[in-house]
C-alpha positions, 0 to 999 in steps of 0.5 A: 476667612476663619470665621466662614472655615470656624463656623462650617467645622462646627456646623459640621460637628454640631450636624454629626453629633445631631446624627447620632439621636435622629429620632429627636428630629423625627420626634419634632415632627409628631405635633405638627403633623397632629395639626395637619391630620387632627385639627386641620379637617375641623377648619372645613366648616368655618371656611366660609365664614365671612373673614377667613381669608380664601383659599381653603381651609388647609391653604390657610392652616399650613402656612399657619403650620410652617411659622408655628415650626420655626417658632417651637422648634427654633425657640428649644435650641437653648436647652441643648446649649445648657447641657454643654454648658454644665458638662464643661464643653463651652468651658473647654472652649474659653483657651481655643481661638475659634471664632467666638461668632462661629460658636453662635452661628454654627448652631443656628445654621444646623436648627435652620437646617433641621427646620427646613427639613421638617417644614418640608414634609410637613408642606408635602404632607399639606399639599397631598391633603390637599392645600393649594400653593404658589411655587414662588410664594412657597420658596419665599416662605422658606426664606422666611422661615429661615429668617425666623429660625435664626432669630428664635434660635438666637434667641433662645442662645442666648436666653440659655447663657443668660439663665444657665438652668433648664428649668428656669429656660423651661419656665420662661419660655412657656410663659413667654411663647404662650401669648405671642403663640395664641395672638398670632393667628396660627391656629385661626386667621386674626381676621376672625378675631375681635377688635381688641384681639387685633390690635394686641396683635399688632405688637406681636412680630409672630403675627407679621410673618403668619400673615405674610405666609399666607398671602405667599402662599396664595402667591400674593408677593409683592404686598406690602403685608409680605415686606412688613413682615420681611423687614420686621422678623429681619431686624428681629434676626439682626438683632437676636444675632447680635446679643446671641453673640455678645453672649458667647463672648462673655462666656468664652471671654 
């Protein structure tokens, strides 16, 4: 099938050229792994405050850690696509029959890849602190991470078509990420926070897959907080698939 053979030569591309600046990958590692050694111990003293949920300060932190990953992480990958786009290579690539979908998917299926990899020395690091997990919660969490990934880096795809310029991706980015990063229960569980807080949150997707991670990780599957969260960051992904794209289309059309 040509669009399975475009995207796997691209994506092996797109690996290699990856290769060649491995230290970008590892410099991706450094916040959340100040997160996990720095912030995470402040957590010990409030565990037991009526609301947070159980299982110990760093059971409940890393899952938070995980999605603030696929967030940050998946959410930047645009900045590389507005680089090829001003050195002509996505131009160069207009009177090629390669898959149109391909160039989209190739690139999400290598920052997936490099999530992955990243949550899980972040996950064993967690586990070596200390943090307790389910094994079938822990690889239900992986896919959901992998939903989400494909859905920020979508995103942020076609947010980099869309704009052409770094500092306008850069400035976009920061305001929008802000707020859903703050109202989505990362840095502390929304059950601590107050009504009003809660039911902003209500609207942010982010939240939805914090909290379905955390009940995975306690191994709490089949809860219907870990479909809701599924099915929302699904859709989402369909969705950012979709206008992703379209984008490459017109701008290799």
């Amino acid at each position: 099938m040509k669009l399975v053979r475009d995207t796997w030569l691209l994506f092996v591309q797109n690996m290699r050229q990856t290769m060649r600046m491995p230290i970008w990958v590892i410099i991706g590692l450094f916040q959340p792994l100040c997160y996990m050694l720095l912030f995470a111990p402040l957590l010990q003293s409030i565990s037991r405050v009526p609301g947070f949920p159980p299982g110990g300060a760093l059971t409940v932190f890393t899952p938070g850690v995980l999605i603030m990953m696929g967030l940050f992480s998946a959410i930047s990958s645009g900045y590389g696509l507005i680089a090829e786009l001003q050195s002509g290579i996505i131009e160069r690539l207009r009177v090629t029959p390669v898959s149109r979908l391909a160039l989209l998917l190739s690139r999400v299926l290598r920052d997936v890849l490099i999530l992955l990899v990243q949550s899980l020395l972040v996950l064993l690091l967690a586990l070596a602190l200390g943090a307790h997990a389910n094994l079938a919660g822990l690889l239900w969490t992986f896919v959901l991470l992998i939903l989400l990934g494909a859905c920020l880096s979508s995103c942020s795809y076609g947010l980099a078509l869309a704009l052409k310029d770094v500092n306008a991706l850069a400035s976009f980015l920061n305001t929008l990420t802000m707020p859903i990063f703050l109202l989505s229960g990362i840095y502390l569980p929304l059950t601590l926070a107050p009504p009003v807080l809660r039911t902003i949150a209500a609207f942010n997707p982010i939240a939805y897959a914090v909290s379905a991670a955390r009940l995975l990780f306690n191994g709490t599957i089949a809860d219907s907080t870990v479909v809701e969260g599924f099915v929302i960051i699904g859709i989402l992904m369909l969705a950012a698939i979709l206008w992703g794209a379209r984008s490459f289309q017109r701008a290799t059309a």
